[in-house]
N, C-alpha and C positions, 0 to 999 in steps of 0.2 A: 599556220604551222601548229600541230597542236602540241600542249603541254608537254613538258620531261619530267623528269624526277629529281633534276635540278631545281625547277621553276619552284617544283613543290617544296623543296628543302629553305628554297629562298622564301617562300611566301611562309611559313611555317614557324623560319628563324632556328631551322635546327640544319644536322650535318645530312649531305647525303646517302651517309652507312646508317643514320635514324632512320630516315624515311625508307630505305632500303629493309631496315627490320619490321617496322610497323607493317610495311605492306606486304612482308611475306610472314608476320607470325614471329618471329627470331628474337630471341636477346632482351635480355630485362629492362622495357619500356615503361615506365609510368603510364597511368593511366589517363593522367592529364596531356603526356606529348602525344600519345597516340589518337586522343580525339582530336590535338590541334591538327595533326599531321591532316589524318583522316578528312577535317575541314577543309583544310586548304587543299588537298588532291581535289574535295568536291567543287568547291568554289571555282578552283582553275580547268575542272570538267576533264582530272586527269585518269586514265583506265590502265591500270596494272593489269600485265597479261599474269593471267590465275592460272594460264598452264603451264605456264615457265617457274612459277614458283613452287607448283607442287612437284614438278623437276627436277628444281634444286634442291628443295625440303625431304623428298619424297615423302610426304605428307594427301593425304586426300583432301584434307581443309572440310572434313565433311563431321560430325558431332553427331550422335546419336542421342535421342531422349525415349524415356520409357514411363509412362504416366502409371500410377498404383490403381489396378485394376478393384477398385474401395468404392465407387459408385456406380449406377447404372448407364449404359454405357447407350450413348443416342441412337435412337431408328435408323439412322442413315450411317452409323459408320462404329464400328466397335472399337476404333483406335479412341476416341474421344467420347469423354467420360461425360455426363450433361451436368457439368459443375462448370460455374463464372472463373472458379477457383483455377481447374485445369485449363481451360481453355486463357486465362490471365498470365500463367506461369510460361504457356507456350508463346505467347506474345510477348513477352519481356525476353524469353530463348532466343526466342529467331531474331527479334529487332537486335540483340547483342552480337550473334551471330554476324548477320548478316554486314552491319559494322564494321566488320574484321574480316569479312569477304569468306566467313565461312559458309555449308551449307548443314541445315540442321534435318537430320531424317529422324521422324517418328516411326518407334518400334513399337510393336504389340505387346503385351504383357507373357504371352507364351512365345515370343520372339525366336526364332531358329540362328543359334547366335555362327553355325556354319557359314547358313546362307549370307548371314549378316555381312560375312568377313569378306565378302563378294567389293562389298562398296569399302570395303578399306578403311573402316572408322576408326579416327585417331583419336578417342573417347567418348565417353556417355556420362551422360544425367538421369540417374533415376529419382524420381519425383516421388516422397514417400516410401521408401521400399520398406519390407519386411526386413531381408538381411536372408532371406532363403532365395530371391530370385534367381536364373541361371546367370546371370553377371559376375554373383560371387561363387557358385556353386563349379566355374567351369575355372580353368586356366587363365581365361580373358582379362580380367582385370590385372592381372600379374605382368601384363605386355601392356595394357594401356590405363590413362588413370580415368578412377571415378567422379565424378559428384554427386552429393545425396539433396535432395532436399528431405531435413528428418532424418531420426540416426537411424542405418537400420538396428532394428534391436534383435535380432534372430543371429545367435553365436558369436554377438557381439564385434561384428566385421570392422573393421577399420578403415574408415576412408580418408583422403588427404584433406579434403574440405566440407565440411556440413554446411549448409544456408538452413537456417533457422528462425521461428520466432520463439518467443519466452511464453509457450502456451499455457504452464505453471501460471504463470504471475498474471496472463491472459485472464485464465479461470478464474484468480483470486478478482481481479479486476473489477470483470460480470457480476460474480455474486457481490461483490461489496454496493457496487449499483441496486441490483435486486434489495437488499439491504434496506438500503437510503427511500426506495420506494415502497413502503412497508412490507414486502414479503418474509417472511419468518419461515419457512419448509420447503427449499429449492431442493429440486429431484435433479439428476443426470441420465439424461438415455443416450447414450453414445456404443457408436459401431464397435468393431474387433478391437482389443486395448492390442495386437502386437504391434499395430505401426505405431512410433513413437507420439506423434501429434495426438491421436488419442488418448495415449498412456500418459502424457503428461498435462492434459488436461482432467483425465479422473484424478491425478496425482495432486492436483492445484484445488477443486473441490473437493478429495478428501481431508486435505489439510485445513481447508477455510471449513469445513462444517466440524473436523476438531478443536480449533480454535475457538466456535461461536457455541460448543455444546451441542450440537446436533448429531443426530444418527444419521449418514449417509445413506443415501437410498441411489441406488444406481443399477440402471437395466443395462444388460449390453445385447444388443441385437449381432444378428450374423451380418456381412457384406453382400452383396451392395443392400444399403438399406432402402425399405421398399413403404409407400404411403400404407399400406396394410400391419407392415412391422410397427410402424410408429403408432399406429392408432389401437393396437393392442397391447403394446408398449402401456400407452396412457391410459388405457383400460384396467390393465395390472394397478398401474400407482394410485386411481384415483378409490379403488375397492378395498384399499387396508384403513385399518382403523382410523390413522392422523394420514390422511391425503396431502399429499405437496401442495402449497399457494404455488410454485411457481415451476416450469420446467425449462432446462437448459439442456440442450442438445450440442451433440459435436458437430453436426453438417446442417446446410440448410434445406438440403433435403427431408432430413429429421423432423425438423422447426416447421416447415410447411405442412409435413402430414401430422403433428399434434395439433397446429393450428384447425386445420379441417376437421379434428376427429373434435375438439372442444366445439366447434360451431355446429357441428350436427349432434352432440350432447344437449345443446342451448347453455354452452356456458358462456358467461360474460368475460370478456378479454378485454384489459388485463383486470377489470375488476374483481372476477372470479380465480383467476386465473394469468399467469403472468407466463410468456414464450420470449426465448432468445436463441440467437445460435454463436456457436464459437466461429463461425464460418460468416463472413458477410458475402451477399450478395446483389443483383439486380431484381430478381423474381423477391427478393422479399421486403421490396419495395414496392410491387403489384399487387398485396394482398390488403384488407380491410378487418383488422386496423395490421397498419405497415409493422412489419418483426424487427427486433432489434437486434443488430449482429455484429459482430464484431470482425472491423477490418483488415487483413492483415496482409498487404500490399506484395499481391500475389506475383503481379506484373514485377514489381521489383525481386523476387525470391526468385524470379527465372531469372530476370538480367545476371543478375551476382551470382548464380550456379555457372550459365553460361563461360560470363569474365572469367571467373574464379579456374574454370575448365581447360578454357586455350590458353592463359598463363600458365598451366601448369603442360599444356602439350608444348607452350614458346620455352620454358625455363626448366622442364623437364623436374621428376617428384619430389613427393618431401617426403621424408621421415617422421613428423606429428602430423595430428590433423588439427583442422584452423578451423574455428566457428566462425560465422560470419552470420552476426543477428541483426532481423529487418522489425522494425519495430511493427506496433498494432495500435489500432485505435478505435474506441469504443462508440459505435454508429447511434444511440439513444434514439426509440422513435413508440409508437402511440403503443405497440403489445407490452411494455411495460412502464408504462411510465402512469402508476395508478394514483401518484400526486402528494399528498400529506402522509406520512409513515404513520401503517397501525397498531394498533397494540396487541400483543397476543400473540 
């Protein structure tokens, strides 16, 4: 005979109106009863019918994501961007999602949010947004709520929940390292400053080169940034009179195309030259010598938008919005790490 909803209440150690919430979405559940619940349904091999709840709920149980059309977008599919970064955040989405028996559909950046309404989405995540996308620009968001990862900064939109990391302190972080390993003249080449991730990472190197006396030196390229932009990028900084020892990038797509343009200069890395990116990833652990990046646990920045998302469709909105920061952690590998600090 297979499982009830009893069984699962029993093996769970909670009431049958919990397990009844958890498994259709409802009612202010900790996030600790709902994984036990969740558990024990799995353990006891128990299947909640999901069209009897969206039924009840009249809910779709369906989430929309919208990734920031900010990098170059893969040969095979223009929804996904060829960043570790996006495709991390999407995998942290869905595994939360899916959890909680939602389903997660990815929307395109110029998204037809008519058609959208087709699948009945009972909110969205936008991943970086500007603050101009049509999400806020249309009615939509006023019937359903947001989540951002990154504020949007364009008219200063207000969402219930940000996921965030501290890319300010991020930046200061970097160069404090660069620092420690003799560099003295860190440059910034980073994309468009309106998405907030960029903005506050110029924000966090121009404070650290005000602090240490230095004149900021900062390129900004257009979107999506391209191995060509970067390497003229680096072309610029290394022709003025006091050239950078060291350069920091927003993405590591940035980071890979100055690496390439120093190796076909013949500069020595990091002896000559020192590369990091605010962005950690896999590819810049395939290069010679390995780039040094900074982690900032992308995977997790989806889970907690996702969470963050269907409690707010389970408990319905709020009136502030709630930061919710994922911390970061600094990857140290051979492109800067030139050893005895020099003088100069």
């Amino acid at each position: 005979m297979p499982p009830t909803i009893r069984d699962v209440a029993a093996a769970a150690g909670v009431s049958i109106t919990t397990v009844s919430h958890v498994l259709s979405g409802q009612g202010r559940i900790s996030e600790a009863t709902r994984r036990r619940v969740a558990k024990a349904a799995a353990d006891l091999g128990y299947q909640a019918n999901i069209h009897a709840q969206q039924l009840v709920t009249r809910r779709s149980r369906t989430l929309a994501i919208q990734l920031a059309n900010s990098v170059e977008a893969t040969t095979s599919s223009a929804l996904v961007p060829n960043s570790d970064y996006f495709l991390e955040v999407l995998n942290g989405a869905a595994e939360a999602a899916t959890g909680r028996s939602y389903a997660l559909l990815l929307t395109p950046p110029d998204a037809d949010l008519e058609a959208l309404d087709a699948f009945a989405v009972d909110g969205a995540i936008l991943v970086d947004p500007r603050g101009d996308e049509p999400f806020f620009a249309t009615g939509w968001s006023r019937n359903r709520p947001l989540v951002t990862t990154g504020r949007p900064l364009a008219r200063k939109r207000r969402v219930p929940v940000v996921v965030d990391n501290d890319l300010t302190a991020a930046a200061r972080l970097m160069l404090d390292h660069l620092a420690g390993n003799g560099y003295r003249r860190p440059a910034l080449i980073t994309t468009d400053t309106s998405r907030s991730y960029t903005a506050d990472l110029v924000a966090g190197y121009r404070d650290w080169c005000t602090g240490h006396g230095l004149t900021p030196q900062v390129v900004e390229l257009d979107e999506p940034p391209t191995t060509e932009g970067a390497a003229t990028a680096l072309g610029g900084l290394l022709d003025r009179r006091t050239p950078p020892d060291a350069i920091f990038t927003t993405s590591e797509n940035l980071a890979l195309g100055v690496l390439h343009e120093a190796q076909r200069r013949g500069l020595a890395v990091p002896a000559a030259l020192g590369i990091c990116s605010a962005v950690d990833s896999g590819s810049l652990q395939l290069t010679s010598p390995q780039v040094t990046g900074m982690f900032v646990y992308p995977r997790e920045v989806g889970r907690q938008a996702a969470i963050a998302l269907m409690d707010l469709i389970d408990d319905g909105p709020r009136r502030t919005t709630r930061r919710i920061e994922i911390p970061v952690r600094l990857n140290a590998r051979a492109s800067t790490l030139r050893g005895t600090p020099q003088a100069g």
